[in-house]
N, C-alpha and C positions, 0 to 999 in steps of 0.2 A: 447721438449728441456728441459734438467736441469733449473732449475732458482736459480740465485744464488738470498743471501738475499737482495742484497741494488743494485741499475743497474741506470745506467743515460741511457735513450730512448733519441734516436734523431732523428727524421725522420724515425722510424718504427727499425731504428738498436740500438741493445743493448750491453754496455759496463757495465760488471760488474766494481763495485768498487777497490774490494780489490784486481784486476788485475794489473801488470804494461806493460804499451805498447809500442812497438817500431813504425815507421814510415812508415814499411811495414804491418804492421797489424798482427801482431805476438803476443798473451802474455805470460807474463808469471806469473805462482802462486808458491807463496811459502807453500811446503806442511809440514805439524808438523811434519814428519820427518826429515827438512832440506834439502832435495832435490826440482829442482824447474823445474814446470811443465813448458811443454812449446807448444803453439797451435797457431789457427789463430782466428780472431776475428769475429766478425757479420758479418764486411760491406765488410773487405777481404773474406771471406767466397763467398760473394756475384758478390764480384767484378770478382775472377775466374769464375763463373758461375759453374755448375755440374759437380766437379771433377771427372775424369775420372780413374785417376791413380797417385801413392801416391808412392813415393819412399823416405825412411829412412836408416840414415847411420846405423849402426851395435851397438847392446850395447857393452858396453867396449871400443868404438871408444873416442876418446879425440875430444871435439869440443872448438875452441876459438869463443870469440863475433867478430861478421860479418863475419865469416865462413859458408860455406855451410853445411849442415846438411842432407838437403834432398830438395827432388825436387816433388813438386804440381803442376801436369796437368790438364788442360779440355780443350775442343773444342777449346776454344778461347785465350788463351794461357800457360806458360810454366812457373810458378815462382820459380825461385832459393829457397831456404829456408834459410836463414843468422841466425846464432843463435845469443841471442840479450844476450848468458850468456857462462862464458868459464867455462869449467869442461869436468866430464867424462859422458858419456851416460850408464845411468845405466838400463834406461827399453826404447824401442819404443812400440808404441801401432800398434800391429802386426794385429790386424784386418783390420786397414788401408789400408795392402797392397790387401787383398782379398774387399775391401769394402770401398772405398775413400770416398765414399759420405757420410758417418757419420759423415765427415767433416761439409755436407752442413745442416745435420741434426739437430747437435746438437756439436754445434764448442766451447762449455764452458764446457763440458762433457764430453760426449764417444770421442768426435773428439780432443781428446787432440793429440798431436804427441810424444813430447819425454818426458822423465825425466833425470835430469842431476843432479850429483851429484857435487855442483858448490866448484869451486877452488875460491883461497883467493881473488881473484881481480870481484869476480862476484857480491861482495855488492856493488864495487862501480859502476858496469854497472847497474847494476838496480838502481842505483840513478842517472843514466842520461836517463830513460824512463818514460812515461808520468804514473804518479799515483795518487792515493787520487783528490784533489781537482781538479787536474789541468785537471781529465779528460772531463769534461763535458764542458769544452771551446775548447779542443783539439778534443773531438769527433762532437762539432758543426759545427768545423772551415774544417773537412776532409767529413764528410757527407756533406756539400757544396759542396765541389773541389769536390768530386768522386763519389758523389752517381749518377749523370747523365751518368756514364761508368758502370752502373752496368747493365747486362742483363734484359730483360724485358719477 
């Protein structure tokens, strides 16, 4: 698994910092180019259990926030994928579709899913998701509630 440099651990799952995160377990990174990555997190990672199959919408698709994106299988069930940022889809990580479980590999890295080239209104959605400080009470309070649903 990548390691990113600063990570709050909670229960054995890890939250990078300088991620910001949505309520479904989605982050996102702002990359130096301006574009912003977008994946799932540790304990989401976890919570699907062994992705089986990985579907992404198209680059050049236009996604708004809380729109679907794409759709994450395993065994146990079916998660919609809600973009947590409006703009254009400028790259999907296409090995996903031959190889979902890099998801469960390594879900701050290779298991990234899209890149969006964010429109005007996406600063301020990413200033209604959990970041900086707030993460480490946010990741305590959800590793409580769900880490008991997570496969064993």
């Amino acid at each position: 698994m990548s390691t990113p440099a600063s990570v709050v651990e909670v229960g054995g799952y890890r939250f990078p910092t300088g991620l910001y995160y949505t309520d479904r377990h989605l982050w996102v990174r702002k990359e130096p180019n301006g574009a912003l990555t977008v994946g799932v997190d540790d304990l989401g990672q976890k919570l699907t259990g062994r992705i089986g199959v990985m579907t992404l919408m198209e680059e050049g698709g236009q996604v708004a926030g809380g729109k679907v994106f794409g759709v994450m299988e395993s065994m146990k069930w079916v998660e919609r994928l809600r973009s947590p940022v409006t703009g254009m889809v400028v790259e999907i990580n296409n090995q996903l579709v031959s190889r979902p479980q890099v998801v469960n590999q390594d879900p701050y890295g290779a298991g990234w899913m899209i890149k969006v080239d964010p429109a005007a209104e996406a600063e301020g959605e990413l200033s209604g998701l959990v970041h900086g400080d707030a993460i480490k009470e946010w990741a305590a309070k959800e590793v409580q509630e769900k880490a008991k649903l997570v496969p064993k």
